[in-house]
C-alpha positions as CSV (number, residue, x, y, z in Angstrom):
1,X,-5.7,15.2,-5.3
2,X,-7.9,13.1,-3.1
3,X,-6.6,11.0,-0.3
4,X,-7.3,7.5,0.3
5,X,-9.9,6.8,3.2
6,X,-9.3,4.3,5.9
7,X,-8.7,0.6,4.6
8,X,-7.9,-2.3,6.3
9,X,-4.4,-2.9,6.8
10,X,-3.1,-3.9,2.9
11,X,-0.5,-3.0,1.4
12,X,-1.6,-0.9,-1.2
13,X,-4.7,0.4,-2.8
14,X,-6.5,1.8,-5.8
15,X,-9.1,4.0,-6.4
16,X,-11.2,4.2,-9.6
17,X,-11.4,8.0,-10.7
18,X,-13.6,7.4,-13.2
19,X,-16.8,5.3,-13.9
20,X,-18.5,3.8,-10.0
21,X,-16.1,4.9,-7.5
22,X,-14.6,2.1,-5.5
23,X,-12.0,0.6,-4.5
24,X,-9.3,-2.3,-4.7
25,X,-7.3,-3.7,-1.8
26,X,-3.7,-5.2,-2.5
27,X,-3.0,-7.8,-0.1
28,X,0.6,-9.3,0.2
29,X,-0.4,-12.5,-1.4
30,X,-1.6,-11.1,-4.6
31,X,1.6,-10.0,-6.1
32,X,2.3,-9.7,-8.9
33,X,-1.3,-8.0,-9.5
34,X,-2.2,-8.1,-12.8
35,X,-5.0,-5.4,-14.0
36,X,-6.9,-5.7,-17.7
37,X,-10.0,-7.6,-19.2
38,X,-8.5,-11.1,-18.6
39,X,-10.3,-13.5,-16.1
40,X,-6.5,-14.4,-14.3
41,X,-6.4,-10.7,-13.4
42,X,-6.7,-9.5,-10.1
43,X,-8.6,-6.6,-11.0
44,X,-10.6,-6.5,-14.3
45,X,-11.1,-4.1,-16.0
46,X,-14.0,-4.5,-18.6
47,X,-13.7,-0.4,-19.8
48,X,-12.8,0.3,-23.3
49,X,-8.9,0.7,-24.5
50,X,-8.4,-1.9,-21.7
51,X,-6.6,-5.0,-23.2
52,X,-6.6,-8.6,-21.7
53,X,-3.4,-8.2,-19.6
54,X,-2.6,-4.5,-19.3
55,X,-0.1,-4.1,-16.9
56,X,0.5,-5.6,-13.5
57,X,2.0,-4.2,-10.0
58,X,4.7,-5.8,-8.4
59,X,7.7,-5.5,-5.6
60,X,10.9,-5.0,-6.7
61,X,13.6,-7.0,-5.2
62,X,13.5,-3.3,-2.5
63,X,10.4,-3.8,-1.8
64,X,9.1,-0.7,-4.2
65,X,6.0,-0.5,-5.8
66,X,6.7,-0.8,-9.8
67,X,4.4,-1.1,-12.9
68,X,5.5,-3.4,-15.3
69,X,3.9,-3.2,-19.3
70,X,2.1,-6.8,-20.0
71,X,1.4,-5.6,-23.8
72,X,1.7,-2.6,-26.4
73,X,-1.2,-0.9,-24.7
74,X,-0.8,2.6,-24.3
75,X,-0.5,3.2,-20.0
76,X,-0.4,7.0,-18.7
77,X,1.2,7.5,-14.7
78,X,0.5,10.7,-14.0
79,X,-0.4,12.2,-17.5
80,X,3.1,11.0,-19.3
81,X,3.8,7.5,-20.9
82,X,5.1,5.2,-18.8
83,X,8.4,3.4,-19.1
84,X,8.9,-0.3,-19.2
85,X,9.3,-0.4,-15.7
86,X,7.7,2.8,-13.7
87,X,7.9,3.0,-10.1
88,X,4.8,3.6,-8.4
89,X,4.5,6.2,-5.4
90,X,1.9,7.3,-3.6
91,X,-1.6,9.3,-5.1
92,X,0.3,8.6,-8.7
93,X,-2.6,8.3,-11.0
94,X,-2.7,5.9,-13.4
95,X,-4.5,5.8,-17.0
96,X,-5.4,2.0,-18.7
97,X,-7.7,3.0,-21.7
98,X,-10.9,5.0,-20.3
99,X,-10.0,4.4,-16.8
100,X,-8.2,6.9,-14.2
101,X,-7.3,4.9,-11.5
102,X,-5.2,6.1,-8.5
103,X,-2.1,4.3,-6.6
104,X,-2.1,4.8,-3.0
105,X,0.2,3.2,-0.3
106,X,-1.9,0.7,2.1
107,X,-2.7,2.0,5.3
108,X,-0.5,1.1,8.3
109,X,-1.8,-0.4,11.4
110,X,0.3,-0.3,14.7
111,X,1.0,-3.0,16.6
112,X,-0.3,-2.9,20.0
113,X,2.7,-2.1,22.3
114,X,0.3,-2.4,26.0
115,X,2.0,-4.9,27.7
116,X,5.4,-4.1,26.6
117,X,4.4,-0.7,27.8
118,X,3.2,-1.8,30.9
119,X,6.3,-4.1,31.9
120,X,8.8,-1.0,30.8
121,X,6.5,1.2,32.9
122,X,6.5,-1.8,36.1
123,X,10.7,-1.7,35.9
124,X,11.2,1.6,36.1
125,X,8.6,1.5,38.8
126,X,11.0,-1.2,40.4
127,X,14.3,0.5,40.0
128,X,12.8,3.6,41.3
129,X,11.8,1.5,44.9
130,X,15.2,0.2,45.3
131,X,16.8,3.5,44.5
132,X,14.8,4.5,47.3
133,X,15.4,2.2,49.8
134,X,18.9,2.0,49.3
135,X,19.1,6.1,50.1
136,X,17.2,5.7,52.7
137,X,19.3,2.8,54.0
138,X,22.6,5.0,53.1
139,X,21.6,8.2,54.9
């Protein structure tokens, strides 16, 4: 299984197995994403066995990752026919005609945290001086 390398901070992400390797970015406002040959689809797919609207990704009311059927087309996750609605998890790999592609989970950027850091770090500072000089004071 390969891993996904570092994206920008998306949500999700998939990775063509087959044919030129690249990549597809899910960003928050795309959903539902909608893959297959037609031009309203996020990401077309112009391989063979891939119909006009094959499936789409969306979020399910708990925020999970499902693949919903848009036709009769046949869809593999992860070498077994997928259900009507199939959730997604991460590296499942998913097959839409001739094309492998892979699902990985967006990668996570962290918030920077400095100057709450830095004001947690000035407090304690504080409460440590006036522990001080009230000891001293007392003794």
């Amino acid at each position: 299984m390969q891993t996904p390398e570092t994206s920008p901070p998306c949500l999700a992400q998939l990775q063509f197995l087959t044919g030129q390797p690249h990549r597809h970015y899910i960003w928050p406002n795309e959903f539902p994403v909608r893959l297959g040959r037609g031009s309203d689809c996020a990401l077309r797919i112009e391989e063979e066995g891939v119909w006009e609207h094959h499936v789409a990704i969306k979020l399910d009311d708990e925020n999970r990752f499902q693949l919903m059927r848009l036709s009769d087309a046949s869809v593999m996750v992860n070498g077994e026919p997928m259900t009507e609605f199939q959730p997604l998890a991460n590296g499942d790999v998913l097959a839409l005609g001739s094309v492998k592609l892979q699902f990985w989970l967006g990668t996570v950027q962290q918030q920077r945290l400095s100057t709450r850091e830095a004001a947690v770090w000035a407090l304690l500072a504080a409460v440590t001086a006036v522990q001080v000089c009230l000891l001293l004071w007392l003794w």
